[in-house]
N, C-alpha and C positions, 0 to 999 in steps of 0.2 A: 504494500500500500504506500509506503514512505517512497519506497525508488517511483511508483506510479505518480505522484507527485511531484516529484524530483525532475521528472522526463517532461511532464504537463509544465512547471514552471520554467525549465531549459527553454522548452519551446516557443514559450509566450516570451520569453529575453530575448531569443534570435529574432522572430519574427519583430518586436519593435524595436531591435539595430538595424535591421533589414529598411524598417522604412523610416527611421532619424535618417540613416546614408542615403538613401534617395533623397529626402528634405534636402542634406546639406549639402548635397552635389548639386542639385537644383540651384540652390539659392547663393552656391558659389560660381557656377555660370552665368548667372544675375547678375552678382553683383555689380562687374561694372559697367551695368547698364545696353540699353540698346538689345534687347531681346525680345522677341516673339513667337509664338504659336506656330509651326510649320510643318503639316507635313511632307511628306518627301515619295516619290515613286523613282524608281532611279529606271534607267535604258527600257522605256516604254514604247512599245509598237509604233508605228508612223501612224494607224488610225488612232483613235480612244479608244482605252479598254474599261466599259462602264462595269465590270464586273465586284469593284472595287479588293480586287484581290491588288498584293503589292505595296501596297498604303503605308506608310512608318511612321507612326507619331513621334514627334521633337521637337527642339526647342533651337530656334536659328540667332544668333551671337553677330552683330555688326562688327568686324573686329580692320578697321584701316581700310583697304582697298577689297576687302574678302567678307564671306559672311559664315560662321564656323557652325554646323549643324550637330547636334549631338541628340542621341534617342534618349528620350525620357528616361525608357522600362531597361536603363543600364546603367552599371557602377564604374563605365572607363571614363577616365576624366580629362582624355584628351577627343576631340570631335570625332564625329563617323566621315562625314564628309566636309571638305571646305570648296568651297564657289567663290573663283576669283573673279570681281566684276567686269576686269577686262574681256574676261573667255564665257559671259553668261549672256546668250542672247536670246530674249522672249519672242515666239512666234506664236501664240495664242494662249486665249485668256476665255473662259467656259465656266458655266455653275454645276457643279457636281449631278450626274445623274443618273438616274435606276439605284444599282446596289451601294454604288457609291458614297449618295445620302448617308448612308447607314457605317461605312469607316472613317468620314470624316467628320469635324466638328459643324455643328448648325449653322452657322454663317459663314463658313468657308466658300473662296471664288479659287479655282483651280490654273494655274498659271502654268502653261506651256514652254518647255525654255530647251536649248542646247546650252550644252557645258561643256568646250572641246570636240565638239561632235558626238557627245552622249547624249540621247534625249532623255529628259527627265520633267518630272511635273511638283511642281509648289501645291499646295492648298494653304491659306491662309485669310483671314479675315479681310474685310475690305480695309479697314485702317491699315492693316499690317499691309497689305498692299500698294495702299497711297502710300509710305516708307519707302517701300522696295523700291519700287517706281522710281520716286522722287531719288532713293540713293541710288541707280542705276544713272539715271540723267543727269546727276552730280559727278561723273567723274572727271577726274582736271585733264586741263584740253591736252588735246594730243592720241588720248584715248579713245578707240571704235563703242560706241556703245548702239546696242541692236535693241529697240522697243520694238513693239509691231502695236 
């Protein structure tokens, strides 16, 4: 009975380290500011795949001339992928549809982009997209920057 309590209390310890370290990863990618909501499909079909398979919820980092993407439901504290704004060029912009709805967040607009020749798709809020945007058309002259 004692070790049966002993394992129930272990457990209840692990599982709230488990999610203080997501808190504080979180909140240490925050910190210095310029973050938002984004999810991510990486090397996507040239049609749309409304199947909503693919989908990767995270958290996207303004960080200089890049923007550092890193998955929420993980403990690595360096990003999953980085988007240099020189090499990110948007070629369509759509509102989630069919299964879709249902992997991403409720006011998400889905943003079409290459990345070095990799297609890949944003989902993000309409605010989080006026940013984008707006820091896309921000870069200092010299640089190709592709809106559609």
């Amino acid at each position: 009975m004692v070790l049966a309590l002993w394992v129930c209390g272990l457990v209840v310890v692990l599982v709230a380290v488990g999610l203080f370290v997501f808190g504080l990863r979180r909140r240490l990618i925050q910190r210095s500011g310029g973050t938002f909501d984004c999810s991510v499909r990486w090397n996507v079909p040239a049609e749309p795949d409304l199947s909503g398979k693919g989908w990767v919820y995270g958290v996207a980092r303004y960080s200089g001339d890049r923007i550092d993407w890193f998955r929420v439901f993980s403990y690595a504290p360096r990003p999953r992928r980085v988007l240099e704004r020189s090499a990110i060029e948007v070629v369509a912009r759509r509102l989630p549809e069919g299964e879709e709805e249902l992997a991403l967040l409720s006011d998400a607009v889905v943003l079409g982009c290459l990345h070095r020749e990799t297609r890949l798709e944003l989902a993000m809020s309409e605010d989080a997209l006026t940013g984008f945007l707006a820091w896309l058309e921000a870069a200092p002259p010299g640089q190709r920057v592709n809106v559609a």
